[in-house]
C-alpha positions as a Python dict, from the first residue, in 0.01 Angstrom:
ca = {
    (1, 'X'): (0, 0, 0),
    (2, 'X'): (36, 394, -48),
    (3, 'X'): (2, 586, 240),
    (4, 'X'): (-120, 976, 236),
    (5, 'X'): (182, 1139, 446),
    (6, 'X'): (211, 1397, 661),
    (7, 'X'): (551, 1532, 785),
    (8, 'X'): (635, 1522, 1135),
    (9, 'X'): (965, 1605, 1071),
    (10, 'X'): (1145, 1930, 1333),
    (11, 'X'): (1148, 2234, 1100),
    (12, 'X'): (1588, 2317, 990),
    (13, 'X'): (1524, 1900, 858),
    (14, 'X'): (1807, 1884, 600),
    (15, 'X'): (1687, 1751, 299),
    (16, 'X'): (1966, 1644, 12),
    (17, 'X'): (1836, 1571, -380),
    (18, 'X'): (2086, 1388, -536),
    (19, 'X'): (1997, 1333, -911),
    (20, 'X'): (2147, 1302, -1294),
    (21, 'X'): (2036, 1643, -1433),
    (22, 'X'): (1951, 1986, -1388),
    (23, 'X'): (1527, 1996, -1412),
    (24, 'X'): (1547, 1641, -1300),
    (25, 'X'): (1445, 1744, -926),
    (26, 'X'): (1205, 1977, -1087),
    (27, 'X'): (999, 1722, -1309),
    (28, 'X'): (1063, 1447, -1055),
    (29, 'X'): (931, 1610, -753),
    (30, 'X'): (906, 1938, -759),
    (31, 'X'): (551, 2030, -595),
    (32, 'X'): (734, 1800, -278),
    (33, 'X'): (1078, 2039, -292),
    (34, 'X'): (851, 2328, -302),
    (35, 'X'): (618, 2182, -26),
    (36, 'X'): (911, 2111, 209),
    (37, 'X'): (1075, 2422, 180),
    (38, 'X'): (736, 2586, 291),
    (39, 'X'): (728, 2335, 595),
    (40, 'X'): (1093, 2502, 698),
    (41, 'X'): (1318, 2201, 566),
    (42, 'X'): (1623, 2284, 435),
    (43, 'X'): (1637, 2178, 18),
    (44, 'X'): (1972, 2125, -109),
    (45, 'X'): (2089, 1965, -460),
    (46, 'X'): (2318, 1768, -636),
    (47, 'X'): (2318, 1705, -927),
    (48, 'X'): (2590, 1431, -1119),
    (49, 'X'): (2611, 1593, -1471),
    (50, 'X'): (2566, 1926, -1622),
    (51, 'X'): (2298, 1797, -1860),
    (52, 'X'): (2525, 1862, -2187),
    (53, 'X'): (2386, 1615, -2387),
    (54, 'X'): (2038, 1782, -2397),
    (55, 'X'): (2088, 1978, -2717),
    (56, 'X'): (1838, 2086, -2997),
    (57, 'X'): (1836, 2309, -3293),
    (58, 'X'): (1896, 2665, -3072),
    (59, 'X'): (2177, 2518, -2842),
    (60, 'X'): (2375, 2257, -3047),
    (61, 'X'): (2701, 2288, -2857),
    (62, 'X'): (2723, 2073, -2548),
    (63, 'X'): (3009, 2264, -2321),
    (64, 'X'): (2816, 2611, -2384),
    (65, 'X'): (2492, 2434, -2295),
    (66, 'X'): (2605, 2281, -1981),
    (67, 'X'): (2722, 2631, -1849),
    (68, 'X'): (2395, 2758, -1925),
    (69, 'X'): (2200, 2468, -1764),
    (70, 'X'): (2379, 2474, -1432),
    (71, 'X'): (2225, 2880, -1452),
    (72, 'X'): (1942, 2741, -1513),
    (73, 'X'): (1889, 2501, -1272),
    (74, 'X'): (2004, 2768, -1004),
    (75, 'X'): (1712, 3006, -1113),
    (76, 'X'): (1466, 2726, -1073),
    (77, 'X'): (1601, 2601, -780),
    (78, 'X'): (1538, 2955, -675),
    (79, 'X'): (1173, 2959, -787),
    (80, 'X'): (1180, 2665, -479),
    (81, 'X'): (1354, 2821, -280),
    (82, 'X'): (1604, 2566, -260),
    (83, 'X'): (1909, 2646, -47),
    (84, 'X'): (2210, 2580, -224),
    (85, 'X'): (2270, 2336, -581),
    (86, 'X'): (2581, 2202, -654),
    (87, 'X'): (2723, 1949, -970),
    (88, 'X'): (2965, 1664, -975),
    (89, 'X'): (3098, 1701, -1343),
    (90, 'X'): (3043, 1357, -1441),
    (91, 'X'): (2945, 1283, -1843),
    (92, 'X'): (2574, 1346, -1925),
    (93, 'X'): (2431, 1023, -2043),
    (94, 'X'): (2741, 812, -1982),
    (95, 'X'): (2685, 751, -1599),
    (96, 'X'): (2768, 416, -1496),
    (97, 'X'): (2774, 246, -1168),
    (98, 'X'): (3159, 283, -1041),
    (99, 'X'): (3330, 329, -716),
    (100, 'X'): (3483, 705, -821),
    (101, 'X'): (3079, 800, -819),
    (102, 'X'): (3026, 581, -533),
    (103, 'X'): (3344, 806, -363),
    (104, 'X'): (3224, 1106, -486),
    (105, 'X'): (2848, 1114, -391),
    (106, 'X'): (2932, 993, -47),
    (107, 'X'): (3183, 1269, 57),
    (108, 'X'): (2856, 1511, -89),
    (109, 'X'): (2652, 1314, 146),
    (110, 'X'): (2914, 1336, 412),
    (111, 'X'): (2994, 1672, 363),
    (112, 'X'): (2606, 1810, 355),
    (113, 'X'): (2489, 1578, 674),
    (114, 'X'): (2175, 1548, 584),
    (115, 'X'): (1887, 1438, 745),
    (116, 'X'): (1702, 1274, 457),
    (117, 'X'): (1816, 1164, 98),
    (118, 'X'): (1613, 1176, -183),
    (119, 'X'): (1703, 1017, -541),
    (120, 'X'): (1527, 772, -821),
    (121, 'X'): (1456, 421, -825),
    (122, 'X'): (1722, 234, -979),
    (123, 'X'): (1446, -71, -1071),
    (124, 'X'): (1230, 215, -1275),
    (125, 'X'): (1283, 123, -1616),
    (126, 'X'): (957, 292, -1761),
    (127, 'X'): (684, 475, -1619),
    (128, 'X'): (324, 385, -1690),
    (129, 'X'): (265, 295, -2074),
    (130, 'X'): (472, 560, -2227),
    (131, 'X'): (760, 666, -2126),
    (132, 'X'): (1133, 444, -2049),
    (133, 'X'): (1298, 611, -1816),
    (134, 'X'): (1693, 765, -1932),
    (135, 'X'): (1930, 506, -1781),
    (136, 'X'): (2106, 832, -1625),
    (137, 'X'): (1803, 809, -1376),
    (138, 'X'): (1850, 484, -1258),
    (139, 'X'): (2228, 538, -1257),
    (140, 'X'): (2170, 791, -1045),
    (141, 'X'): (1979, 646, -838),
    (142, 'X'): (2167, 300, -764),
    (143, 'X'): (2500, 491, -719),
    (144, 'X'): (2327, 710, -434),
    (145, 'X'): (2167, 408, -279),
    (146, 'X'): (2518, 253, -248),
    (147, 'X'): (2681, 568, -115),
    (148, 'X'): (2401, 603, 149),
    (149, 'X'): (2441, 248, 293),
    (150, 'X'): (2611, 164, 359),
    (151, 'X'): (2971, 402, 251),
    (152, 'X'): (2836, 714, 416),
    (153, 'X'): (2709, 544, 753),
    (154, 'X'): (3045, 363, 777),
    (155, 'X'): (3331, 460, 873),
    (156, 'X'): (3557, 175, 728),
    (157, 'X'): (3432, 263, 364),
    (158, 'X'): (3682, 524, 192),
    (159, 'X'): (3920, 585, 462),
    (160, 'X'): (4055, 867, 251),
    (161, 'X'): (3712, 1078, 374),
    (162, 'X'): (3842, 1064, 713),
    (163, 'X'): (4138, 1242, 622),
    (164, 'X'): (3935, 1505, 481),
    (165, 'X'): (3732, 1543, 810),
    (166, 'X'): (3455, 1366, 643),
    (167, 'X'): (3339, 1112, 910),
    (168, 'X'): (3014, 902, 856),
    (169, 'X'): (2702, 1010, 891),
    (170, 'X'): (2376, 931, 1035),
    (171, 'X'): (2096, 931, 783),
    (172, 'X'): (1733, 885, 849),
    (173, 'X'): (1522, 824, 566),
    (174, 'X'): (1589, 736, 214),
    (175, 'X'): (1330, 876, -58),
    (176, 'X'): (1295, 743, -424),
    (177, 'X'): (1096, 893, -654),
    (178, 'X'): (987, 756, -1032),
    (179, 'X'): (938, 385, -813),
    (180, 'X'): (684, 165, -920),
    (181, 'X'): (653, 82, -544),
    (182, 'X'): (524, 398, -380),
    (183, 'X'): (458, 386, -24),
    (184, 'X'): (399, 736, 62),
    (185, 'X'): (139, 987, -167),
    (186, 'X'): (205, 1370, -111),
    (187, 'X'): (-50, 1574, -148),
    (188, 'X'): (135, 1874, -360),
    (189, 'X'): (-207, 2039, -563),
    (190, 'X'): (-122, 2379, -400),
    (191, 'X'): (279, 2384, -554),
    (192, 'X'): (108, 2285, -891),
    (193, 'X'): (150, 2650, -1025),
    (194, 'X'): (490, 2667, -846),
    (195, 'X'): (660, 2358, -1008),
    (196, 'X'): (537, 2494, -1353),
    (197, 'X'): (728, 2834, -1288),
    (198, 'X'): (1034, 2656, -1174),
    (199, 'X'): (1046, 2433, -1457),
    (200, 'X'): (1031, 2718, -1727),
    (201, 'X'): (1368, 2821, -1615),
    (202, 'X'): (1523, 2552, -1784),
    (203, 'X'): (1430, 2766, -2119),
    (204, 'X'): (1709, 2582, -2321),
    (205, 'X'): (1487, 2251, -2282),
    (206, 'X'): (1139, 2391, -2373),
    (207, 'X'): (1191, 2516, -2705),
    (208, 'X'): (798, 2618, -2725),
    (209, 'X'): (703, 2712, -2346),
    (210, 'X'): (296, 2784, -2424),
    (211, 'X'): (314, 2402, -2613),
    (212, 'X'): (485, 2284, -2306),
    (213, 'X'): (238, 2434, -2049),
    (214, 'X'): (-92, 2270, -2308),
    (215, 'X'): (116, 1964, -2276),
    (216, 'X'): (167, 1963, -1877),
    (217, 'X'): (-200, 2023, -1781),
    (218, 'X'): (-274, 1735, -2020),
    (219, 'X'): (14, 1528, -1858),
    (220, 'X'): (-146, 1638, -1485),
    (221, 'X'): (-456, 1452, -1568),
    (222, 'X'): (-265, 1130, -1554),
    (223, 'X'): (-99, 1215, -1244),
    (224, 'X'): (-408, 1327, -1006),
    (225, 'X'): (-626, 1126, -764),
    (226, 'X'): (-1016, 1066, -737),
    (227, 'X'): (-1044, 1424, -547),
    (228, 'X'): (-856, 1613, -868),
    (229, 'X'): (-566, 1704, -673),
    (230, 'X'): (-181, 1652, -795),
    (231, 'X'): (-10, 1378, -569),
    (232, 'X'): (373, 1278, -627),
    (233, 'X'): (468, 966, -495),
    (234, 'X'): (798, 792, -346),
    (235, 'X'): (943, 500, -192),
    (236, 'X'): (1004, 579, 150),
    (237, 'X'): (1269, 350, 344),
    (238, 'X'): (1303, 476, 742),
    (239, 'X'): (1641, 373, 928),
    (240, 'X'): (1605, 319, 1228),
}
């Protein structure tokens, strides 16, 4: 059953997003991001791909567009005040499961130390009646499931980190959002405004921004409870 959540977590809480895209965090979860930096958690990024592969008519060319989508992603991450992004260069919509990702997201994880990880649900193939989910998401979010357990607890998973001074980690929590098995509701109505701002950085994806906003506050009515306020939900998995 979902749960209404409050954090009880000490404020300096690292906090690491690890998803496929730039404006994935944003449309995923951004009222949370923006609600967690205002709690005093520390909000950092990665993302897997560049986003190259989300061209239309005014930016056709995919290596020019992934330069400007990494600037944008920085500027909204900056509307969230998001501590520091960073991008693993893998292919935009080619992501497959492999152990070079597997590698690659753990020393991240390693590296960062965080506190909590936050990604998708890899068992999301569509949400509600309308929409299948990009299998980049789900990618995303089984490879960073298998680098948090259990490669970056573990010491005796890629030895080669330990000769980079990359020793395991201990991780607390595990978030997923797009599941469709939420166990924790945050209540994010007053970063409504906020996530809407952040997400018109990413100005090479909304060709028509007053068509996307019309389309957003019609989207929000889907995504609000009894009381009219915005939630966003996640599967929450504690370590213990």
């Amino acid at each position: 059953m979902t749960s209404y959540f409050e954090e009880n977590w000490q404020k300096g809480t690292k906090i690491l997003v690890i998803l496929a895209h730039p404006d994935d965090p944003e449309f995923f979860m951004g009222g949370t991001i923006a609600r967690w930096v205002e709690k005093g958690y520390i909000v950092q990024y990665c993302l897997l791909t560049k986003g190259e592969k989300g061209i239309n008519p005014g930016f056709p060319e995919g290596e020019a567009l992934a330069a400007l989508r990494v600037e944008e992603q920085k500027a909204a991450a900056a509307v969230l005040g998001v501590h520091s992004v960073q991008f693993l260069d893998f292919v935009d919509g080619y992501l497959e499961v492999g152990l070079d990702k597997r590698l690659a997201v753990t020393r991240v994880i390693r590296n960062v130390k965080p506190n909590v990880v936050v990604s998708c649900d890899p068992q999301s193939y569509y949400i509600a009646d309308t929409y299948l989910n990009h299998p980049d998401h789900r990618t995303a979010g089984q490879i960073v499931v298998d680098s948090v357990y259990p490669a970056a607890i573990n010491n005796a998973f890629f030895p080669e980190l330990l000769e980079e001074g990359l020793p395991a980690v201990e991780i607390s929590e595990l978030w997923l959002s797009l599941t469709p098995t939420p166990n924790v509701t945050l209540d994010v109505d007053a970063f409504w405004e906020q996530r809407l701002k952040a997400l018109l950085e990413h100005k090479s994806q909304i060709v028509d921004p007053e068509r996307f906003l019309t389309r957003m506050q019609a989207s929000k009515a889907h995504m609000i409870g009894q009381d009219g306020r915005y939630y966003e939900f996640f599967r929450r998995i504690r370590f213990h």
